[in-house]
C-alpha positions in Angstrom: 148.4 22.2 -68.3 152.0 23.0 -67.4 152.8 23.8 -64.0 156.4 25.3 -62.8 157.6 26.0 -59.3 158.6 29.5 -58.5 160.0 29.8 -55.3 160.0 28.5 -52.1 157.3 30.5 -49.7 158.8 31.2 -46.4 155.1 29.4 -45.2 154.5 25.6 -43.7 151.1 23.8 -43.2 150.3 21.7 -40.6 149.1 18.2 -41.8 145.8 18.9 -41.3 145.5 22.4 -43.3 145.5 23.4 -47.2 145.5 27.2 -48.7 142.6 27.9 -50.6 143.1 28.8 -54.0 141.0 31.4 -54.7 141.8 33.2 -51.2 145.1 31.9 -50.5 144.4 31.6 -47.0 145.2 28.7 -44.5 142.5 26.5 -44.1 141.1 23.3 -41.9 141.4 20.4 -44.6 138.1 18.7 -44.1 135.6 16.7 -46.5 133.7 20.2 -47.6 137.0 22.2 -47.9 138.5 19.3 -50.4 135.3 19.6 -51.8 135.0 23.5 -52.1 138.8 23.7 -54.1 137.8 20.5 -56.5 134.9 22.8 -57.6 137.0 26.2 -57.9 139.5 24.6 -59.9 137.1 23.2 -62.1 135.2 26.3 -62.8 138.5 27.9 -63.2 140.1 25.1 -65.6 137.1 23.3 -67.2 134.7 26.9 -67.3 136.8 29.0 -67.9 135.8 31.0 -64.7 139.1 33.6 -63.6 139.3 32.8 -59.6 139.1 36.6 -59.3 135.6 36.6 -60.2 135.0 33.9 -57.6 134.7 34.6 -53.9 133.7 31.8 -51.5 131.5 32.1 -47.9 129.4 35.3 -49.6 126.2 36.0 -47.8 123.4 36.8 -49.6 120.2 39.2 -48.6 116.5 38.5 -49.5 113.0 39.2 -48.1 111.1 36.3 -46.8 107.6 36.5 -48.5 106.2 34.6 -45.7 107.5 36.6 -42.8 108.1 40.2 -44.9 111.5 40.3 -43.0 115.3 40.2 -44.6 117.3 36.8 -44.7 120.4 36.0 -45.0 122.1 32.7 -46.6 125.6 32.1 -46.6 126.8 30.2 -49.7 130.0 28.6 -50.1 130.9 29.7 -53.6 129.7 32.3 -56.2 131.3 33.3 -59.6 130.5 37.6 -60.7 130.0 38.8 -63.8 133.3 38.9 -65.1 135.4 41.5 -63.8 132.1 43.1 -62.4 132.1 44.0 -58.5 131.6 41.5 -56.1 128.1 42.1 -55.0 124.5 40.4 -55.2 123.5 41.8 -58.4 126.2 40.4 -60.3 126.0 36.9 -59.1 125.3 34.3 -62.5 126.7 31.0 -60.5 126.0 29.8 -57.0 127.5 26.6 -56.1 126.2 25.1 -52.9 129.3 22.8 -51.7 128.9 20.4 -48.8 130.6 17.2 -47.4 129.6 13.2 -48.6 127.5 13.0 -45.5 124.7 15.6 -46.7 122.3 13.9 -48.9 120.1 15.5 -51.9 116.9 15.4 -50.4 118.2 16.5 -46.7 115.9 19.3 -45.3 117.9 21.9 -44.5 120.8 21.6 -46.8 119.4 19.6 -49.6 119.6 20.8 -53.1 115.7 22.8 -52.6 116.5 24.6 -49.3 120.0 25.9 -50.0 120.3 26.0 -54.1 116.3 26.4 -55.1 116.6 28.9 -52.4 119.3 31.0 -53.0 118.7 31.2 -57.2 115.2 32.4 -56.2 116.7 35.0 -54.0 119.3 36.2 -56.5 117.4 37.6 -59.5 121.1 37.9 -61.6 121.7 34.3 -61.3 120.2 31.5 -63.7 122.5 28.6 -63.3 123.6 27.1 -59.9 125.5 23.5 -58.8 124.5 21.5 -55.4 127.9 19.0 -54.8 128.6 17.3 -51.9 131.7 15.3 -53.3 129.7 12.3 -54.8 126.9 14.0 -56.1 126.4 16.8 -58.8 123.0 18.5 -59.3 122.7 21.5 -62.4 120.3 23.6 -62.4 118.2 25.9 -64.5 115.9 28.9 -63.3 113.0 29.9 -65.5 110.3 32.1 -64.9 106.8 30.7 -63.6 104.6 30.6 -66.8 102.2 32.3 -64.6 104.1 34.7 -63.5 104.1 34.1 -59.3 107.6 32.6 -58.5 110.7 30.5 -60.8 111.0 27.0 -61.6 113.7 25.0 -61.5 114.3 22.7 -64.2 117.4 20.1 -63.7 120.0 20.0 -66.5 123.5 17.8 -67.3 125.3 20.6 -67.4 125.6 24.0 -67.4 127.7 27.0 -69.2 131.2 27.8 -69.0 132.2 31.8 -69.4 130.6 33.4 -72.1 128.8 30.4 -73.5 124.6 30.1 -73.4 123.1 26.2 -72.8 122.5 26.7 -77.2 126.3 26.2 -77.3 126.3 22.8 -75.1 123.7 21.2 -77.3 125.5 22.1 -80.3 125.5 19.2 -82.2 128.5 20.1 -84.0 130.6 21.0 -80.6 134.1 19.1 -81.6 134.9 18.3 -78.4 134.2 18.7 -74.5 136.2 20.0 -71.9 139.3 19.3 -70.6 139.3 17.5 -66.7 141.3 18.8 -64.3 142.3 17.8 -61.2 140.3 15.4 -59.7 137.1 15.8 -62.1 137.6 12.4 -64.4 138.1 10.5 -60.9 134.8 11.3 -59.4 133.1 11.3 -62.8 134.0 7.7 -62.5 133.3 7.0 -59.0 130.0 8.6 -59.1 129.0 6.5 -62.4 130.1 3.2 -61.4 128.5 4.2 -57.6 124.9 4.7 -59.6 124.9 1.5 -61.7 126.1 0.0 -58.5 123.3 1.3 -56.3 120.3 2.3 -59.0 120.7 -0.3 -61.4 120.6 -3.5 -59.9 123.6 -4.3 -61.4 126.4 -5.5 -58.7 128.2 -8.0 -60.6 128.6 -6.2 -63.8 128.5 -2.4 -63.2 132.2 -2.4 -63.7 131.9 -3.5 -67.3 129.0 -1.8 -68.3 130.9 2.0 -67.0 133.5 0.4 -69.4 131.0 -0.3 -72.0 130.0 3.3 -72.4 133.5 5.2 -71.0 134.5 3.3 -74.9 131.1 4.8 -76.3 132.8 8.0 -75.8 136.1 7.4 -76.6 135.3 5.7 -79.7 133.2 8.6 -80.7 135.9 11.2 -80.0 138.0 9.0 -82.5 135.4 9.3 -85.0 137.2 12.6 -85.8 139.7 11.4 -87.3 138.8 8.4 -89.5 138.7 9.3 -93.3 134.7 8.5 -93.4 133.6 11.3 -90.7 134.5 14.1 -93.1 131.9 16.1 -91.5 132.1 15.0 -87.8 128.7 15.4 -85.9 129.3 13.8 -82.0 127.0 11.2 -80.9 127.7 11.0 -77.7 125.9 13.5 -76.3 123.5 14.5 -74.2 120.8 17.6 -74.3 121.5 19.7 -71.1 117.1 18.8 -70.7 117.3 15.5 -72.3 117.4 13.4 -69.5 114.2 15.1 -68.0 111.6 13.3 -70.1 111.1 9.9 -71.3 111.2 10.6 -74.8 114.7 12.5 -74.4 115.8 9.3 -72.3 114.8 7.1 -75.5 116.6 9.3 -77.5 119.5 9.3 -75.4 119.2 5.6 -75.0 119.3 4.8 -78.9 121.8 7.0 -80.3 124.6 5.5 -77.4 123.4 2.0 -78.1 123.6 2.3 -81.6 128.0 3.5 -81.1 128.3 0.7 -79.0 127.2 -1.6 -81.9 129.4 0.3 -84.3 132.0 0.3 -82.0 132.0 -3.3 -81.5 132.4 -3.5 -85.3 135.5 -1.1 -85.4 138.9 -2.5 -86.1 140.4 -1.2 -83.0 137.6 -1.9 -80.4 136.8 -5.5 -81.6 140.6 -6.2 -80.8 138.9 -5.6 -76.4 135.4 -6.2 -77.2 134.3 -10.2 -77.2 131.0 -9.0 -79.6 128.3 -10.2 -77.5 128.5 -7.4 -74.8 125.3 -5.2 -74.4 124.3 -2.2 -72.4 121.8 -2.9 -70.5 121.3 -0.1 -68.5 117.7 1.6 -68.0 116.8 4.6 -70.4 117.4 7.0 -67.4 120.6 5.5 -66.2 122.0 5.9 -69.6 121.1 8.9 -69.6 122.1 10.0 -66.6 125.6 8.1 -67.0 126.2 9.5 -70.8 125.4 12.9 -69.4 128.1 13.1 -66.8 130.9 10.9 -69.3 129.6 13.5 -72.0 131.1 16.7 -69.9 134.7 15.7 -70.6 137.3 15.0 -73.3 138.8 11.7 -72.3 141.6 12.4 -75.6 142.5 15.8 -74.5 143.2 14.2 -70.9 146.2 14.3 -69.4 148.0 10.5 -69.5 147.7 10.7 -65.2 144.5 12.2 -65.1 142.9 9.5 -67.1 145.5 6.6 -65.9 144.4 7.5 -62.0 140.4 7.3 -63.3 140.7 4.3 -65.2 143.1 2.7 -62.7 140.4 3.6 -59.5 137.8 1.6 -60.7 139.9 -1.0 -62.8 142.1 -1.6 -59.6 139.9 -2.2 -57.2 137.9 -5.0 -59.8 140.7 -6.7 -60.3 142.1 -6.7 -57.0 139.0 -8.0 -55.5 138.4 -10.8 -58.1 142.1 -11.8 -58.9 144.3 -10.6 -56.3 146.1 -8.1 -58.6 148.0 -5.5 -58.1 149.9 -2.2 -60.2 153.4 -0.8 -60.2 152.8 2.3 -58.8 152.6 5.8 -61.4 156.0 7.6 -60.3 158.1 4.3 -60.4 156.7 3.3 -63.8 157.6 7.0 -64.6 161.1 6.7 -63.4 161.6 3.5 -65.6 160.0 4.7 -68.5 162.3 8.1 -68.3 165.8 6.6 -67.7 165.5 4.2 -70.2 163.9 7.1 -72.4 162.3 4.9 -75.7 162.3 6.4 -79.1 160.0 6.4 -82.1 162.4 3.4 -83.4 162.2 1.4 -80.5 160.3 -1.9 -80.0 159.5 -2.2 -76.9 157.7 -5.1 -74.6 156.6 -6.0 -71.4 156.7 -9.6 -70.8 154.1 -9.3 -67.9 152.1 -6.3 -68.5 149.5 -6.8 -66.3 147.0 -3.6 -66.6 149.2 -2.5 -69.2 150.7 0.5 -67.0 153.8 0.4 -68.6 153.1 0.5 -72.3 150.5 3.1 -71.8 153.6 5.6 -70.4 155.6 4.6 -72.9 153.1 5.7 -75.7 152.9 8.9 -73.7 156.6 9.2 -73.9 157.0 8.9 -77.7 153.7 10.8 -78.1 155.2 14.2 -76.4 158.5 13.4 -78.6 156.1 13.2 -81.8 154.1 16.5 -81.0 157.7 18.0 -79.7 158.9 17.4 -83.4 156.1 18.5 -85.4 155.6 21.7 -83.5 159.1 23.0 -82.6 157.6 26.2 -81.6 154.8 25.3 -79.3 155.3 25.0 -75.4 153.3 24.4 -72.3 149.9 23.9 -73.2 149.8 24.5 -76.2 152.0 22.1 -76.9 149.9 20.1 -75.1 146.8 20.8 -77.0 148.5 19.4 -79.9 148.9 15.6 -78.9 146.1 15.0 -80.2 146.1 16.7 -83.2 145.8 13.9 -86.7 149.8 14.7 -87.5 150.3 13.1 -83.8 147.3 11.0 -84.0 148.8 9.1 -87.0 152.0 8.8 -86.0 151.0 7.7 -82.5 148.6 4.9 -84.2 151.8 3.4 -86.6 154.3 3.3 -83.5 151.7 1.5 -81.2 150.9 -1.2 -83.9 154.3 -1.2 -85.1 156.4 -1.6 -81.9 154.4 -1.8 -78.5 154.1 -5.7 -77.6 152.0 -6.7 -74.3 152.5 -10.3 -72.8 150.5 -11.3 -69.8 149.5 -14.6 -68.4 146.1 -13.8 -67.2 143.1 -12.9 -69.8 141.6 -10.5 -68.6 144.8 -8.8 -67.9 145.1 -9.0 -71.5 141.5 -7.1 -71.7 142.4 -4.5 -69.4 145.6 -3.4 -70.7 144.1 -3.2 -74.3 141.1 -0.8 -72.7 143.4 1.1 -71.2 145.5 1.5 -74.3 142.5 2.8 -75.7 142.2 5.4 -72.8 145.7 6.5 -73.7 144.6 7.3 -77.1 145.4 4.2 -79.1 144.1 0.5 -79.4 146.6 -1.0 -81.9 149.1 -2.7 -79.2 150.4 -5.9 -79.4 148.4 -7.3 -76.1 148.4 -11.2 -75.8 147.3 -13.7 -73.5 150.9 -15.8 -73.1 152.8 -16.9 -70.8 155.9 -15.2 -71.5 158.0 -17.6 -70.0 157.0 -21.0 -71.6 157.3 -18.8 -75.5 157.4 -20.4 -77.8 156.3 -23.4 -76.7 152.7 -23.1 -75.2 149.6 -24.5 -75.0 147.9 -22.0 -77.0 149.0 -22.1 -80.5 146.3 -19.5 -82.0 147.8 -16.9 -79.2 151.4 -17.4 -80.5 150.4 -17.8 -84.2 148.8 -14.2 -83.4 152.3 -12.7 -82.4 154.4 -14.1 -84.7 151.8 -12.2 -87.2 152.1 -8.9 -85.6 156.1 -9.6 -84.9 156.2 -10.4 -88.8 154.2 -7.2 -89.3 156.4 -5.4 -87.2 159.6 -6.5 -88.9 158.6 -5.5 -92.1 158.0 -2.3 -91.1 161.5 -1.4 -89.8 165.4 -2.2 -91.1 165.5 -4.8 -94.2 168.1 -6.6 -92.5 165.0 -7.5 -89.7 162.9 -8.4 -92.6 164.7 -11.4 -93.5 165.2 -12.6 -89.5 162.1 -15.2 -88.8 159.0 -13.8 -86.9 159.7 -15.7 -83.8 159.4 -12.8 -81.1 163.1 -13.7 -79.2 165.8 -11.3 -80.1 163.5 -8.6 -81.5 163.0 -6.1 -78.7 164.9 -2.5 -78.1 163.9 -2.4 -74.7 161.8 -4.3 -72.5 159.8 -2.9 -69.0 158.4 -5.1 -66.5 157.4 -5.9 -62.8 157.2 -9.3 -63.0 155.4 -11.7 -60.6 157.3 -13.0 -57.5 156.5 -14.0 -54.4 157.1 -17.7 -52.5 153.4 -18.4 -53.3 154.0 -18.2 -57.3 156.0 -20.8 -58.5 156.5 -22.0 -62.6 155.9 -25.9 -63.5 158.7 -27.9 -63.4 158.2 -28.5 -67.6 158.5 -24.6 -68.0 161.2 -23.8 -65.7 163.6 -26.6 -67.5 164.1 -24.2 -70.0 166.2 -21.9 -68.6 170.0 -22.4 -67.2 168.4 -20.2 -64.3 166.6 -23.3 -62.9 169.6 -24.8 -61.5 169.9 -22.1 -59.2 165.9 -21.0 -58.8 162.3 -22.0 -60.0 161.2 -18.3 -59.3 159.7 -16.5 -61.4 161.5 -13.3 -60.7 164.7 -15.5 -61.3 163.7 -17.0 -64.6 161.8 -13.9 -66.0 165.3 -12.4 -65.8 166.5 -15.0 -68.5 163.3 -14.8 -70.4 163.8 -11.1 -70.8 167.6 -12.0 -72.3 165.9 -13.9 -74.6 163.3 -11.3 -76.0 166.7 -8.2 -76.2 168.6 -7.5 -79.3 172.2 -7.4 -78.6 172.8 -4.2 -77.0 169.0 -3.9 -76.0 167.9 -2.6 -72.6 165.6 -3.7 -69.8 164.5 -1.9 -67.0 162.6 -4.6 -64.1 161.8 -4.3 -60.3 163.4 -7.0 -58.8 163.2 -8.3 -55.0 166.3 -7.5 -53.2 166.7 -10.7 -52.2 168.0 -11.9 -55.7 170.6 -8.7 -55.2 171.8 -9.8 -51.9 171.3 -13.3 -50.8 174.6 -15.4 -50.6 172.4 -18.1 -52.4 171.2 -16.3 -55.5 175.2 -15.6 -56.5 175.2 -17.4 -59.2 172.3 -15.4 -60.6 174.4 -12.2 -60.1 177.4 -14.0 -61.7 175.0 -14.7 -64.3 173.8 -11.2 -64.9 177.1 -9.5 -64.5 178.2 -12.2 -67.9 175.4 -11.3 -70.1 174.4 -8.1 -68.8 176.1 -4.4 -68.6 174.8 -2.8 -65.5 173.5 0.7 -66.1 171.8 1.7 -62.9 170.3 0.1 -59.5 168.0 2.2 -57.5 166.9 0.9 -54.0 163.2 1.3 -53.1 162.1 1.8 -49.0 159.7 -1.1 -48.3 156.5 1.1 -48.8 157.0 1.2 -52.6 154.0 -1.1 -53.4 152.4 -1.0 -49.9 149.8 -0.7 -48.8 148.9 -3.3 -51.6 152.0 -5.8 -50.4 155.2 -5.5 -48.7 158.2 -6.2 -50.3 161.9 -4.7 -50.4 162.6 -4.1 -53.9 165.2 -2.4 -56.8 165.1 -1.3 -59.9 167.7 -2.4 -62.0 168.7 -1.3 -65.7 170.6 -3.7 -67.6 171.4 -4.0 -71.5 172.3 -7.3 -73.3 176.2 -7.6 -73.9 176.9 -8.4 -77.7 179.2 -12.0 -78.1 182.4 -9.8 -78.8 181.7 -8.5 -75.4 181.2 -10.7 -73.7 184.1 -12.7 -74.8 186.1 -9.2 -74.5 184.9 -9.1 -70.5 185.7 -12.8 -70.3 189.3 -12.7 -71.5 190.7 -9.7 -69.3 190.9 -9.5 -65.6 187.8 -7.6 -64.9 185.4 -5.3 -66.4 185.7 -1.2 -66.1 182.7 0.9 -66.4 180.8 2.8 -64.1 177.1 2.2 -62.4 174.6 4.6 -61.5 173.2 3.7 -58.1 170.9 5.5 -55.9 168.6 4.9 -53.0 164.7 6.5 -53.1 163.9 6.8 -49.1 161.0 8.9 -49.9 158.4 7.6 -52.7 155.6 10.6 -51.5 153.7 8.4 -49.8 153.5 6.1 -46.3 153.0 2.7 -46.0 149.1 3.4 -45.7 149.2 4.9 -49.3 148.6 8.5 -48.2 150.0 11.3 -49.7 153.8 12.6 -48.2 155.1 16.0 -48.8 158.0 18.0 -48.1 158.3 19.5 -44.4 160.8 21.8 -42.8 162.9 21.2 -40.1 160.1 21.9 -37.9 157.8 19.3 -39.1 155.9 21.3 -41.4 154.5 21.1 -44.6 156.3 23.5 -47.2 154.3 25.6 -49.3 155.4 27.1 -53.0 154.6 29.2 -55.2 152.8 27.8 -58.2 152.7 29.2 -61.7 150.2 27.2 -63.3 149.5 27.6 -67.3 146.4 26.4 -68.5 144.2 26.4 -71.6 140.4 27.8 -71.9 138.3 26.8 -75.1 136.2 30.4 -75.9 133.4 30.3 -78.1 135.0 30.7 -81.5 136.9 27.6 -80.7 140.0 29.2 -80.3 142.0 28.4 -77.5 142.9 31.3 -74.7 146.3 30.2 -72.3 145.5 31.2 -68.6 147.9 31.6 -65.7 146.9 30.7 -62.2 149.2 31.5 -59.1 149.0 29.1 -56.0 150.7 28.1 -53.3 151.0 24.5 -53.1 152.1 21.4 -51.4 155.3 19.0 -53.2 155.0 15.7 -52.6 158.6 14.2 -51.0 159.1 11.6 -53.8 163.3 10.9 -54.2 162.4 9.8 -57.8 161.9 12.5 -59.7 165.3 13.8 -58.5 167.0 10.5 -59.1 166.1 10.6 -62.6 167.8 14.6 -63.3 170.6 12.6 -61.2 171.1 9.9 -63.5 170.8 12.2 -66.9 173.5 14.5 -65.2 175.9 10.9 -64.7 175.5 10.3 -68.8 177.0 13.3 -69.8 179.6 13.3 -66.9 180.3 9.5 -68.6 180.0 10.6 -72.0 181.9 13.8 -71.7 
């Protein structure tokens, strides 16, 4: 999906209004509204549904058998025949879109009074969706066998725009659609919230979503290993499987047979231990598999599946190890300005969930499809990063040159999964402590990265070949956020180590060294650092320290609500690369050094100090709505891919960073010109 702004619309929102995208008309941003656009967009996007075949509050007509007078139901969404007239007869999809508080079973707006009701009354319709946010309920009309009134037979899913339910249990379907928006998300939510809730599984339901969200992936992979010549999917789900106990079974033993292939596989067995089991029931399988099965998680957009997996991974974590993540846009940022290349080895020395190795691969991955398709754009471009040409050179530059060190092991875990989710599985993710290497307690754990470091070398300049495979010295770039805080101090043993500990035992201090260490001469490090170690008349020795063994490329100040509302602190980014010998002996021996610095201060990050959303406002208070071109891609029967254009008007979110980084692109070639 590629998305470009237009123009600015001489219209502003109030904070509690959004414009509808199918009407483009100003409307009260409640529960069922969010709702409401979530489903258009996904008909539109993931159906193939054009929005001008949709039309929302339409009021239907029907005679009430009981009473022999005319009805009338309002329902909140229908989709015509395409490019048909919008009236009755041409209805084929009713949605029925309510707010979280409306339950399934509720009397009067439960999925048999409002959905069951309205498909009965419709005779053009055969397929409708009850969603109140959290819950999503597909269904099926049939005729009675006897011929006195329909039945309604639930399915998983049910067809996009000129496909018939034949075509979704295809066993042979290559792939499944594309999310958008906020699909993946609440695919997520509503999983884990069923093993949570149905299950009886409180402590693990976590784990056993991640079980089967690898199920799929692994299977998607399956495409492209030399053995699946002829590729038939396996997870799957009939759109009426999950309505008997037989198709539960069936369900239930293909999925758990993956996972035991899986387990097996070279790439998975690197995050799975080997004694993990599902061990959902047969119908929560099914029911979870079914609502996984709906979506690509390859053809994903790097954000769309890095907000899913983060949602439920974060708030684990958090809750059992007081974790927290760099936010998306300033990982972004780094990731952008310091711009890594196919060549690059690259490491983060505390990489936590693994956020910034997984934008990184994105990075090089758009390079690699860039390269190989010269003439593709937008989303067809798109479609291509996960073509086998990208696929294979994605795999060789994860294995080859992505390196992941974090103290905590199931840190380690998580930022291997979500490597996965980004469409790998071969980083370099160990459980070290970066800043006692080499000398730690664990020698398995280093022998293991001095194997992939000796791997590594041998796979790039000759003149690397012959250095020895200890992992100082070796890296292009390095990206971190590494722990600080006055509750996290290093032993007394490990700080000794560094010429930093005569000024500091803190880790943000020491991790500075440690990252010295790991750089090549002339390599590059991009880390969030607290301001204090920038501006306290104590830590000046550290800066004297830096400025000697360091060339400062950039310093951007962050407001204090960077990583709030998960903690408060008043941070920088700060991009530095390792001086050679020569020059540092060269910036020794004259007066003082001459180059320039990028600075910048980010007062806006698009969100408060809550966490909720910011967006640009006029000088009136308002927020500013723009016109949207948004290009999109819809799958049509024959597999072949159609490109769509949607016009909206929509909200920006007031982030300074995005800005900051065209800034600091326009001071390089002002510096190198």
């Amino acid at each position: 999906m590629a998305t470009d702004i237009i123009e600015q619309e001489d219209i502003s929102l109030e904070d509690n209004q959004l414009v509808c995208v199918i009407t483009g008309e100003i409307k009260k941003a409640k529960p069922q509204e969010f709702n409401l656009q979530s489903i258009a967009l996904m008909l539109n996007e993931e159906y193939g549904f054009d929005l001008a075949d949709m039309e929302r509050d339409f009021t239907i007509s029907y005679n009430d058998p009981d009473t022999n007078k005319i009805k009338k139901q309002k329902l909140e969404l229908v989709v015509f025949e395409k490019s048909k007239p919008h009236a009755q007869d041409y209805i084929i999809r009713i949605c029925i879109v309510l707010d979280d508080s409306v339950k399934v079973t509720d009397k009067k707006k439960g999925v048999k009074p409002t959905l069951e009701n309205a498909m009965g009354a419709v005779e053009s319709c055969e397929f409708g969706l009850w969603a109140n946010g959290s819950n999503y309920h597909y269904l099926q009309k049939e005729d009675d066998p006897l011929g006195f009134d329909y039945e309604f037979v639930d399915l998983s899913d049910f067809p996009g725009e000129g496909e018939t339910l034949d075509d979704l249990d295809r066993a042979d379907r290559s792939s499944s659609k594309k999310p958008a928006n906020d699909s993946l998300v609440k695919v997520f939510k509503r999983s884990h919230d069923y093993i949570y809730g149905n299950e009886g599984r409180k402590k693990d339901a976590f784990w056993q979503l991640l079980n089967l969200i690898f199920c799929k992936l692994y299977d998607e992979k399956r495409k492209f290993m030399p053995s699946e010549e002829s590729y038939r999917r396996k997870f799957w789900v009939g759109v009426k499987e999950q309505n008997t106990e037989d198709g539960r079974k069936s369900v239930a033993k293909r999925i758990k047979g993956l996972f035991e292939e899986l387990k097996a596989d070279e790439i998975f067995s690197e995050v799975f231990d080997g004694n993990e089991a599902i061990g959902l029931t047969d119908k929560g399988l099914a029911f979870i598999a079914g609502e996984l099965a709906r979506y690509s998680f390859l053809d994903a957009s790097i954000d769309v599946k890095g907000m899913a997996y983060e949602t439920i991974v974060s708030n684990t974590l958090k809750q059992e190890a007081g974790q927290f993540f760099t936010p998306r846009n300033i990982i972004k940022t780094m990731v952008e300005m310091m711009n890594p290349k196919e060549n690059d080895r690259v490491l983060d020395p505390a990489c936590g969930s693994g956020g910034f190795l997984v934008m990184v691969l994105d990075h090089v991955r758009k390079q690699i499809a860039s390269e190989l398709y010269p003439d593709l754009e937008g989303p067809l471009l798109t479609a291509k990063f996960n073509s086998l040409e990208v696929n294979e050179r994605v795999k060789t530059y994860a294995e080859r040159s992505i390196f992941g060190f974090d103290f905590d092991p199931d840190l380690k875990k998580a930022a291997r999964m979500n490597m996965v989710m980004a469409g790998d599985g071969h980083a370099n993710v160990f459980h070290v402590n970066s800043l006692a290497y080499p000398n730690w307690e664990h020698p398995d754990e280093i022998e293991k990265i001095e194997t992939a470091m000796k791997k590594s070398l041998s796979k790039t300049e000759k003149v690397e070949s012959q250095m020895n495979d200890d992992a100082r010295e070796k890296f292009d770039i390095i990206f971190t956020n590494p722990p600080f805080g006055a509750k996290v101090r290093v032993e007394r043993e490990i700080a000794n180590q560094y010429f930093l500990s005569k000024y500091s035992d803190a880790p943000e201090v020491l991790f500075i060294e440690a990252c010295y260490n790991y750089l090549k001469p002339n390599g590059k490090m991009a880390i969030v650092l607290p301001d204090g170690i920038l501006g306290n008349p104590n830590t000046l020795p550290v800066r004297e320290w830096i400025l000697d063994k360091f060339k400062i490329l950039a310093s951007i100040d962050l407001p204090v609500e960077a990583f709030l509302p998960q903690v408060g602190v008043q941070a920088s980014l700060l991009f530095l690369q390792k001086k050679t010998e020569l020059e540092r002996q060269l910036a020794q021996d004259s007066e003082e050094e001459d180059y320039e610095i990028f600075m910048a201060i980010a007062e806006k990050l698009g969100k408060d100090r809550r966490g909720i959303p910011i967006y640009l406002r006029d000088e009136d208070g308002a927020e500013i709505l723009f016109d949207v071109e948004t290009q999109y891609l819809v799958s049509k029967k024959d597999r072949e891919l159609e490109v769509k254009i949607r016009r909206e008007k929509l909200k920006q979110l007031d982030d300074d960073l995005p800005k900051i980084t065209k800034a600091y692109f326009e001071f390089l070639n002002e510096t190198l010109s």
